[in-house]
C-alpha positions in Angstrom: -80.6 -6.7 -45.5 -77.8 -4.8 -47.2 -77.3 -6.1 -51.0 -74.7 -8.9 -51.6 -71.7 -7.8 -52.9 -70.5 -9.6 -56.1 -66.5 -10.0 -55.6 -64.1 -10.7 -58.4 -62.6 -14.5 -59.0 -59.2 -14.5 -58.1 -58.2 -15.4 -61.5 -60.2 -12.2 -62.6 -58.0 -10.1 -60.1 -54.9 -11.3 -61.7 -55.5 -10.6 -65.2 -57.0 -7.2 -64.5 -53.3 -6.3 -62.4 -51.6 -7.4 -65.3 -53.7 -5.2 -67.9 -53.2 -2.2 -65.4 -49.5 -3.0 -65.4 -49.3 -3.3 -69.4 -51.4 -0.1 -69.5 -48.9 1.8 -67.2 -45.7 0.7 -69.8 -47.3 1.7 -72.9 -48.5 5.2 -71.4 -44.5 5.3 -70.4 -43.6 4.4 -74.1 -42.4 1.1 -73.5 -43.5 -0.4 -77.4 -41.8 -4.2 -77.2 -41.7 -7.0 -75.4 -40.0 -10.6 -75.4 -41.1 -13.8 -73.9 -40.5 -17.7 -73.7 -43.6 -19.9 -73.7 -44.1 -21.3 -70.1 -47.4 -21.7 -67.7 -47.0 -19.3 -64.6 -46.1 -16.2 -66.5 -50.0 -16.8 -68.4 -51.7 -14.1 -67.1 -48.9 -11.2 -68.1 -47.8 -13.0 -71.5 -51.8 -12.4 -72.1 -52.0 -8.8 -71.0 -48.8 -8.3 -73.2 -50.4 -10.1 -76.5 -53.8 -8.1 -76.1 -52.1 -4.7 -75.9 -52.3 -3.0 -79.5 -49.6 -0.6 -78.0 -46.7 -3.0 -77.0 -45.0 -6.2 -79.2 -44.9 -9.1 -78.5 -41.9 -11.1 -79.7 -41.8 -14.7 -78.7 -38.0 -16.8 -77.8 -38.0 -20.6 -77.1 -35.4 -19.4 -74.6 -35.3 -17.2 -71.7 -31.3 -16.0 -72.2 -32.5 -15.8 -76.1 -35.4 -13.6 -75.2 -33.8 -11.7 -72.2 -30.8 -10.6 -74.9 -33.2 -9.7 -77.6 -34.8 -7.2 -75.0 -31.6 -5.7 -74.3 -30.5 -5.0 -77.6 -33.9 -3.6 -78.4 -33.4 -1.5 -75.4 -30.1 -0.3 -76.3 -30.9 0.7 -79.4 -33.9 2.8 -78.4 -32.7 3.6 -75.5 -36.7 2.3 -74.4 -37.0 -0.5 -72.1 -38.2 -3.4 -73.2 -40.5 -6.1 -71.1 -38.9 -9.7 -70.9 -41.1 -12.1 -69.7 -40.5 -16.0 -68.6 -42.4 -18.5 -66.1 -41.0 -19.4 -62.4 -38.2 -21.5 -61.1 -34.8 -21.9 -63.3 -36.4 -19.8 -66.6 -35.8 -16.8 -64.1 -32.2 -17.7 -63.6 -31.0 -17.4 -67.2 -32.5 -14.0 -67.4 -29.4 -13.4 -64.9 -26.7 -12.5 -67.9 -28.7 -10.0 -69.7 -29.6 -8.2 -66.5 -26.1 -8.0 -65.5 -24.9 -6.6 -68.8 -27.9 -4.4 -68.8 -26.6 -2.9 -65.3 -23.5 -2.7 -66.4 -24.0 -0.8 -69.7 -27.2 1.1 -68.3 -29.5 -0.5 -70.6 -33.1 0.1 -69.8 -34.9 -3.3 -69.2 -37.7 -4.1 -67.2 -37.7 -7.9 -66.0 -41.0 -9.9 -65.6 -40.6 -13.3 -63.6 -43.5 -15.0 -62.4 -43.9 -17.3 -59.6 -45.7 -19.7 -57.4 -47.8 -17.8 -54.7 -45.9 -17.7 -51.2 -47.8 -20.9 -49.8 -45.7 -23.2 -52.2 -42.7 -21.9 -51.6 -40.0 -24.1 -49.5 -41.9 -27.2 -49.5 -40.4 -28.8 -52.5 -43.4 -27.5 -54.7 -42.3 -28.2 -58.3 -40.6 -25.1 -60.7 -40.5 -23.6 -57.2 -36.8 -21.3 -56.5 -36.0 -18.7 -54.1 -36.9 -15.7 -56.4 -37.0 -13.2 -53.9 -34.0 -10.1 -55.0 -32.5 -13.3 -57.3 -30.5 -10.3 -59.4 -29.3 -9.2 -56.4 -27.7 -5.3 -56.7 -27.9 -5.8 -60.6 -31.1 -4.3 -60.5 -32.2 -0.5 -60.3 -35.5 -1.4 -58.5 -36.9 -4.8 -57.2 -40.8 -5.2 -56.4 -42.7 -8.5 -55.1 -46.0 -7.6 -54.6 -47.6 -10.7 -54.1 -51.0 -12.3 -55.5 -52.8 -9.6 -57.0 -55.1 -8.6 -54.3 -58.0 -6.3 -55.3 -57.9 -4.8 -52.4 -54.6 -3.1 -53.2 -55.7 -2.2 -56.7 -55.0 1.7 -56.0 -51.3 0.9 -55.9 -51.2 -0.9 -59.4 -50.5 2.2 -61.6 -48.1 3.4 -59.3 -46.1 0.1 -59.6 -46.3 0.5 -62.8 -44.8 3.8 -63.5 -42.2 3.7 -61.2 -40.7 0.2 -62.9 -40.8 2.2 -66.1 -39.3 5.3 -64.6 -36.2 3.2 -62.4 -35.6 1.7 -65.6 -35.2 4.4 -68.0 -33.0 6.0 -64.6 -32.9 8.8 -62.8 -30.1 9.9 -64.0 -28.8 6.1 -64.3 -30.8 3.8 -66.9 -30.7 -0.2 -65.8 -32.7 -3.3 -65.4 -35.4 -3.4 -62.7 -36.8 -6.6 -61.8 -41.0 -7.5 -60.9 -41.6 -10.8 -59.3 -45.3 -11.6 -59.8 -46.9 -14.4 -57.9 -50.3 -16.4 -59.4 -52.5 -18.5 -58.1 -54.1 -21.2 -60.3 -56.6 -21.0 -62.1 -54.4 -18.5 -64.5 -56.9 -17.7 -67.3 -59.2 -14.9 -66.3 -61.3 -11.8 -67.5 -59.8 -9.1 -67.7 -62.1 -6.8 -65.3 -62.7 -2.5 -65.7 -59.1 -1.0 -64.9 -58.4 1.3 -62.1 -59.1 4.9 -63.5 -55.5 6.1 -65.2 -54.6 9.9 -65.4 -56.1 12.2 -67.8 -54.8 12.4 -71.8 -53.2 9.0 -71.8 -50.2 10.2 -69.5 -48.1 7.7 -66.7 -49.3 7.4 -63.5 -45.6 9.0 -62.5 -44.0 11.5 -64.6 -40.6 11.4 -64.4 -37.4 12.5 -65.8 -36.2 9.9 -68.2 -33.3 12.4 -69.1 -29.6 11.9 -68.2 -30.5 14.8 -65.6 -27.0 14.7 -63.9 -24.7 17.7 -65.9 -21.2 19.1 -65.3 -21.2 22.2 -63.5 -19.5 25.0 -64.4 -17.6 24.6 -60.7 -16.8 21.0 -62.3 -15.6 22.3 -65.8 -13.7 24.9 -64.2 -11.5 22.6 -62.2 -11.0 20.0 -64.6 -9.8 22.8 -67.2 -7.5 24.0 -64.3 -6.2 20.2 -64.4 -5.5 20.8 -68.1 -3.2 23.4 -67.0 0.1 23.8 -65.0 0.1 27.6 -64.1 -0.5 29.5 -66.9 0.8 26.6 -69.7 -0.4 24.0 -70.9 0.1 20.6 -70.8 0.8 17.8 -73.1 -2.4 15.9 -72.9 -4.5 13.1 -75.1 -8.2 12.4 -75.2 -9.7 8.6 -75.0 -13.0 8.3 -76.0 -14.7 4.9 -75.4 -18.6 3.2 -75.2 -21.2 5.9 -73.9 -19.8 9.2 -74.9 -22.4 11.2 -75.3 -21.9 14.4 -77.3 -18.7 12.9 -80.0 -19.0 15.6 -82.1 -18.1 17.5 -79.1 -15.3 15.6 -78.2 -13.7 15.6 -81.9 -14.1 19.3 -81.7 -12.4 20.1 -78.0 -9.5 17.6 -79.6 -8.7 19.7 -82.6 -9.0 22.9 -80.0 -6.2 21.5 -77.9 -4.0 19.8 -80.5 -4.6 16.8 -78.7 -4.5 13.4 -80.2 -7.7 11.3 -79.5 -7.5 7.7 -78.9 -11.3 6.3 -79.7 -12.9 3.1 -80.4 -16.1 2.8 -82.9 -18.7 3.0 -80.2 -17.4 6.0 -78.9 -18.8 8.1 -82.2 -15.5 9.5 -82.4 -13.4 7.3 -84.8 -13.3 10.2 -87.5 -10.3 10.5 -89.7 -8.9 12.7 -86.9 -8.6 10.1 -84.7 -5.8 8.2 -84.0 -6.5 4.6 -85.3 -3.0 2.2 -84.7 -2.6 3.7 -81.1 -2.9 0.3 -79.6 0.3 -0.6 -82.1 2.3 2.3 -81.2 1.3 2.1 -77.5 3.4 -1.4 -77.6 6.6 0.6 -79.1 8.2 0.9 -75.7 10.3 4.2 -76.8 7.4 5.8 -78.4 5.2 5.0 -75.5 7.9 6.8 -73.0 8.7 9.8 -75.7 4.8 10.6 -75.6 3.9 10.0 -72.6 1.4 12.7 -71.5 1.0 14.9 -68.6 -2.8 14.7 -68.6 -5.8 12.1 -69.9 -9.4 13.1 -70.5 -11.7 9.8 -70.9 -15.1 10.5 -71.8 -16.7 6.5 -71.8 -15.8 3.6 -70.9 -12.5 2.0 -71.2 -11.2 0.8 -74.1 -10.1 -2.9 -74.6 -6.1 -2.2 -75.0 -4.3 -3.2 -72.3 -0.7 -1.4 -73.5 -3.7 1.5 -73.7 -4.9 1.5 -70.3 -1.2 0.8 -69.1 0.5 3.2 -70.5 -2.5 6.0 -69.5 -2.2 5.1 -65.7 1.3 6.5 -65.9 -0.1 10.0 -66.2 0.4 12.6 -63.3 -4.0 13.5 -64.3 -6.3 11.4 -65.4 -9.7 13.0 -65.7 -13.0 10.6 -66.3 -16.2 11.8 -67.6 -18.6 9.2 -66.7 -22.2 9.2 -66.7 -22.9 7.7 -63.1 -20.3 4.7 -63.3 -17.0 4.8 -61.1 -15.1 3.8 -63.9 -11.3 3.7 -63.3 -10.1 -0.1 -63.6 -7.0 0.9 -63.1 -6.7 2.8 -60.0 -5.5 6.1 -61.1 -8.2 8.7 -61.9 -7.6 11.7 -60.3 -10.9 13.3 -61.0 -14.5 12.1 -61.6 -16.9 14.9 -63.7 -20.4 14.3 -65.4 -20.3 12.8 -68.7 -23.3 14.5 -70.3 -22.1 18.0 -71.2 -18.5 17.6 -70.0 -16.8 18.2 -73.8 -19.0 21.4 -74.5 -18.2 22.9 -71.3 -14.3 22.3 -71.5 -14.6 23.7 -74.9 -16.6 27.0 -74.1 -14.5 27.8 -71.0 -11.1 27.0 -73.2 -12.2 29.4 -75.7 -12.5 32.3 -73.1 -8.6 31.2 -72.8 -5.5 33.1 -74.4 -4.6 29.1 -75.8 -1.7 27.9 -77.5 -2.3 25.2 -79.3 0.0 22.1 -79.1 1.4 20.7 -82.3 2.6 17.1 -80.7 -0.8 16.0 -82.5 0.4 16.1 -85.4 3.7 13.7 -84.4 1.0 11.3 -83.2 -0.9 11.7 -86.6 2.3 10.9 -88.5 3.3 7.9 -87.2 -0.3 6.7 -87.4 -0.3 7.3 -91.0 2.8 5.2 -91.9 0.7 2.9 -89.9 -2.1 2.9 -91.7 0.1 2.5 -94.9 2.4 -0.1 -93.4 -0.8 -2.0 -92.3 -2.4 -1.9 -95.9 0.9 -3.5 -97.2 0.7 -5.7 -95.0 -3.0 -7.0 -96.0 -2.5 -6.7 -99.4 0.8 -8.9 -99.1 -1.1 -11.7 -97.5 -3.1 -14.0 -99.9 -5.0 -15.8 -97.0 -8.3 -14.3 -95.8 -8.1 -12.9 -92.4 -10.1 -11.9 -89.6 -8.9 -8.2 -90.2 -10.1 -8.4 -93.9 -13.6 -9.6 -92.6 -13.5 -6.8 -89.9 -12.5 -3.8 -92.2 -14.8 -5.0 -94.8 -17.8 -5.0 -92.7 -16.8 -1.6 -91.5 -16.1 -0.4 -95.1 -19.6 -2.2 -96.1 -22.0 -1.1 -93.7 -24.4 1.4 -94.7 -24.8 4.4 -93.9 -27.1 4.9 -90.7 -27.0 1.2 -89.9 -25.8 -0.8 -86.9 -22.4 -2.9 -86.2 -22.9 -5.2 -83.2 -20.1 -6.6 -82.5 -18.7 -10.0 -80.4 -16.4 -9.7 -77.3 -13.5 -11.7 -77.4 -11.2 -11.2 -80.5 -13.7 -9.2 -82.8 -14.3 -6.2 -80.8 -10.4 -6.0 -79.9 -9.6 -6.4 -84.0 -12.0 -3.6 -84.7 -10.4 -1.3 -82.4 -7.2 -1.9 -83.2 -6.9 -2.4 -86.9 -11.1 -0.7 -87.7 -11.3 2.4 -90.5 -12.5 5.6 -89.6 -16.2 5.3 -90.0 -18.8 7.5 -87.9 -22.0 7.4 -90.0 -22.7 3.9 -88.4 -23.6 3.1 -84.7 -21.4 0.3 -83.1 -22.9 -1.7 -80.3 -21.0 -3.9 -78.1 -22.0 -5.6 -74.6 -19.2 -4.3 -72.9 -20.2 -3.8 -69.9 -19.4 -7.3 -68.5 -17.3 -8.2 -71.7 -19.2 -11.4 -72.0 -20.0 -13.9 -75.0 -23.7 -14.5 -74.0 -26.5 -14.3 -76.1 -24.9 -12.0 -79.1 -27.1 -13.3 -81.7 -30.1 -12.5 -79.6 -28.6 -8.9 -79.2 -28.7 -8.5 -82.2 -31.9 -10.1 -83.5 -33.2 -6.9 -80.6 -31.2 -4.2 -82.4 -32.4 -5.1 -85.3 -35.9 -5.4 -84.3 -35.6 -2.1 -83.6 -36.0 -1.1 -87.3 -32.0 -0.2 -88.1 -30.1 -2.7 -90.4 -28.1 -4.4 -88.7 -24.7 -6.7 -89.3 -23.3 -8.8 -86.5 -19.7 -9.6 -86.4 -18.9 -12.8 -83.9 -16.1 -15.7 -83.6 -17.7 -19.0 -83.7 -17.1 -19.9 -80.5 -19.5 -16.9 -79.3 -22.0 -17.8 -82.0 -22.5 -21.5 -80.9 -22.4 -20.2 -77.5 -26.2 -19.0 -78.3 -27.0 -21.1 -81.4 -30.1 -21.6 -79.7 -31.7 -17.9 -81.1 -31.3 -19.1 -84.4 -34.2 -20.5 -83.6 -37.3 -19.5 -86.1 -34.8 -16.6 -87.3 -36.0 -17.1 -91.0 -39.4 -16.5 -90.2 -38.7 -13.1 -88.6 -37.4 -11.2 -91.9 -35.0 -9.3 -90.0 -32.7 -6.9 -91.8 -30.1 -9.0 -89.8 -26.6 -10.1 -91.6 -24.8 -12.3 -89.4 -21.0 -12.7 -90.2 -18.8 -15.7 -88.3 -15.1 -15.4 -88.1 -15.0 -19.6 -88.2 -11.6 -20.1 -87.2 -12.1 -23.4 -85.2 -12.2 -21.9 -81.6 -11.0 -20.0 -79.3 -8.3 -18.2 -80.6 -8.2 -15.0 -78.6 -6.0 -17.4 -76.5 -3.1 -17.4 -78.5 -2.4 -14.1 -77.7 -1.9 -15.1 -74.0 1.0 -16.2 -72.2 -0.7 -19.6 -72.1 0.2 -20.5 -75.7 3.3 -20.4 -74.8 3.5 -22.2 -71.6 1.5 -25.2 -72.5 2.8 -27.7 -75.0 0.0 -27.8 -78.3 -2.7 -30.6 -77.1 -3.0 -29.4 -73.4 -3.1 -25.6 -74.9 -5.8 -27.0 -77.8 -7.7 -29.1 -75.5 -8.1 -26.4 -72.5 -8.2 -22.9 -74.4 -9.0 -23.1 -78.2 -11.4 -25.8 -77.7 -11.7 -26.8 -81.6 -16.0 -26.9 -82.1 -15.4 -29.1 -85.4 -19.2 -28.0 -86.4 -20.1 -27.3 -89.6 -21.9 -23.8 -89.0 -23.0 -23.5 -92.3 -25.2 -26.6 -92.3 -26.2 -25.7 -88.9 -27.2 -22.5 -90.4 -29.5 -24.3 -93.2 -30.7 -26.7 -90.9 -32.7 -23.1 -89.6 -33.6 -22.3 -93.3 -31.4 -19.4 -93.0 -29.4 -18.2 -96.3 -26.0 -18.9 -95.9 -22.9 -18.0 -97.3 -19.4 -19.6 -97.2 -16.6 -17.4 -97.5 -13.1 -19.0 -98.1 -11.2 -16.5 -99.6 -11.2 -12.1 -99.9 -13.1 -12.8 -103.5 -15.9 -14.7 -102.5 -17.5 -12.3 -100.2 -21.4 -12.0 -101.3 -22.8 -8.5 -102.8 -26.4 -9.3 -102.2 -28.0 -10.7 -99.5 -31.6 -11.4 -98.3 -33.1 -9.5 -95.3 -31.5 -12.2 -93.1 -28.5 -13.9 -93.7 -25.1 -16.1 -92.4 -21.7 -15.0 -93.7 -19.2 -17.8 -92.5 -15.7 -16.5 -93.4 -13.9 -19.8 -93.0 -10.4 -18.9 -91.8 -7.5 -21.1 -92.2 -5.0 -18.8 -89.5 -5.0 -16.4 -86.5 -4.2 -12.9 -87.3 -1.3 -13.1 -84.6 1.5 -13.3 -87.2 0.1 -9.9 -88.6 0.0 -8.5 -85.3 3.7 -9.5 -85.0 4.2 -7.4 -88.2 2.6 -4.7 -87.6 3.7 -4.1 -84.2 7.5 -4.8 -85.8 6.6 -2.0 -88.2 5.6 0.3 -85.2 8.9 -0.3 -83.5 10.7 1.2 -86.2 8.9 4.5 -86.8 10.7 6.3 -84.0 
């Protein structure tokens, strides 16, 4: 009789596939993961906490958790694991995955699930989890109950979730539906045989591989050109340029003015800072308006901006993979990565004559920025633009800014110092107000000190991360613009057009929540700010700023913009 073979407990099976799978990430450098407590996901939250390679940072909150991982992931530009259970805890994974598409954050998403036979049978925590991010995701595997059987194919799962996520050339979210069988405690059996000297299963180029061509650069320099002159043109510069140095250099080459935001990289002092102000001087917008624009990034967030720039006859976009061109008039599409060297090299082989309409830009800027200062320094109250420009002015050198959608992000770009020794974050991608706190609880997980600036509205959006803060000694400063709702709204035509209660009740949506005692309810420090003296010069590792403001800045923005309309 041939001997009886011994075969694995199913439960066994399942927590060896989820050690091989932990294995794989680590050897691809993956370092952190995030997780919410729940029962299904046991066997990989185990895997996870065993690992002396990988993090493990726990969230009583899937969106909490799921945000954390992407601002971990953005700031290391590492993918991070997120873990949760099955059924609904999947489904609030959904906003960080989108943003993480849309921003190409590396993330690699972890949903466990009930094995097939209790699916569609009203089997409780049970949801149609099959592709539930839809296109969101980069890569999407379901490869059942482990199966020993199929234990050659576990590093190679592995590795490729690892590689899709850090992109070839595109970084994103990737999404692995696991399927357990109870019982969900096993032994972690020997591990399928990995490759020699620690390395992935699957090598693969985590690089931004895709580069402009010199073909490329050579016609969008031709586009820069009108026979043999050349053209009046301006640079924009927004979220995910990659080489700003590069771009700060090819704009002093030209005599070009360039338009950038913070997380561009490029908001040096040669950047043009009130352009959102002038843009909205009708006769200055028509007396400069150029023949040619050269976007490297993302858009920015002013509208008179991205108005005014679809009137030029080119409009060039360096993008890294993204069609980018919201408003319908690009004209040509070249590789980000390289894009700003290139068009600088092949300009210098150029007899060039440098335009000097730079400088007019620069001029009227600068009676901007003196008009502006008045301006603050005339107004007693505290304001959201003092709380902006002092963060900015505040931050240390080498740290992180994360910054809010909604009014924030649009106040820093429009009324933020020159500062480029400090990396700005934002989740631009879908311009949403979900889970910012947790974004940047990840960022600064990472290591980097790290300030937040957020309305309130944003920050009770996702109160629920201030959860065990405290206890995590993040270097994490978290400042609130507490103006009692949404405000961004007043800027809209709908303040206008809906008498006060109907406009309060429907848009601003007054909170009425005391955010500082919700803050020491968490046994976080907190600080009240009331007015521009009381702002604190020494806070613990983590730590609430509420700057309790009594106004919108919109009256300011009325005078500054009347100030631009009289500079030409």
């Amino acid at each position: 009789m041939s001997p009886t073979v011994q075969k694995s407990a199913p439960q066994d099976v399942a927590a060896t596939f989820c050690a091989t799978l932990v294995d794989e990430w680590q050897r691809s450098g993956i370092t952190a993961a995030f997780a919410a407590p729940g029962s299904r996901s046991t066997p990989l939250v185990l895997a996870v906490e065993q690992s002396d390679a990988i993090d493990l940072h726990m969230f009583i909150d899937e969106r909490s958790a799921a945000f954390a991982a992407l601002g971990y992931g953005r700031a290391t530009d590492t993918p991070a694991l997120v873990v949760c259970t099955s059924g609904t805890a999947a489904a609030h994974f959904h906003a960080a995955v989108i943003e993480a598409d849309l921003s190409s954050i590396p993330l690699v998403v972890c949903t466990a699930d009930r094995p097939p036979e209790l699916w569609d049978i009203a089997a409780p925590q049970a949801i149609n989890q099959t592709h539930l991010y839809g296109p969101s995701v980069r890569f999407f595997a379901e490869p059942g109950v482990p199966d020993a059987a199929a234990k050659h194919t576990w590093r190679s799962l592995g590795a490729r979730l690892a590689a899709e996520a850090y992109g070839r050339p595109n970084a994103g979210p990737v999404h692995l539906n696991c399927s357990f069988r109870e019982p969900l405690l096993g032994q972690v059996q020997t591990l399928p045989e990995g490759r020699p000297h620690n390395e992935p299963w699957v090598t693969a180029s985590t690089a931004q591989t895709i580069v402009a061509s010199q073909q490329q650069i050579d016609q969008c320099v031709a586009a820069l050109y009108h026979q043999k002159n050349s053209r009046p043109g301006v640079l924009i510069a927004g979220q995910g340029t990659s080489d700003p140095a590069a771009v700060v250099a090819l704009s002093e080459k030209l005599g070009w003015p360039l338009l950038a935001n913070h997380h561009s990289g490029c908001r040096s002092d040669q950047a043009i800072l009130h352009f959102d102000a002038l843009l909205r001087n009708e006769k200055f917008a028509t007396t400069y308006k150029p023949d040619v624009i050269l976007r490297f990034g993302e858009p920015l967030t002013s509208k008179a901006l991205a108005q005014w720039a679809s009137q030029a006859d080119t409009q060039i976009v360096a993008t890294n993979g993204r069609w980018s061109d919201p408003t319908h008039s690009a004209s040509l599409f070249i590789p980000e990565n390289g894009a700003a060297t290139g068009i600088f090299s092949a300009l210098a082989l150029r007899s060039l004559k440098k335009s000097v309409w730079a400088s007019k830009w620069h001029a009227a800027d600068n009676q901007l920025r003196s008009k502006l200062a008045a301006i603050i320094e005339a107004t007693p109250q505290l304001r959201e633009t003092d709380v902006i420009r002092h963060c900015v002015a505040t931050s240390k050198p080498g740290s992180a800014l994360v910054v809010s959608s909604s009014m924030p992000i649009r106040e820093l770009e429009w009324f933020g110092p020159a500062r480029q020794d400090i990396t700005v974050y934002a989740n631009r991608g879908a311009n949403g107000i979900d889970g910012i706190i947790a974004t940047a609880i990840g960022t600064a997980l990472s290591g980097k000190q790290t300030t937040l600036l957020i309305g309130d509205i944003a920050f009770l959006h996702d109160c629920s991360s201030l959860v065990g803060l405290a206890k995590r000694n993040l270097p994490l400063t978290i400042v609130v613009l507490d103006n009692s709702g949404g405000q961004i709204f007043s800027h809209l035509p709908q303040a206008a057009a809906l008498d006060n209660a109907q406009f309060s009740r429907l848009f601003v949506t007054p909170h009425d929540c005391d955010i500082a005692a919700l803050c020491d309810a968490h046994g976080i420090e907190t600080f009240l700010v009331k007015a521009k003296k009381d702002w604190p010069t020494d806070t613990q590792r983590t730590s609430v700023v509420v700057a309790q403001l009594e106004t919108t800045d919109k009256d300011m923005h009325q005078l500054l913009y009347e100030s631009a309309a009289n500079i030409i």
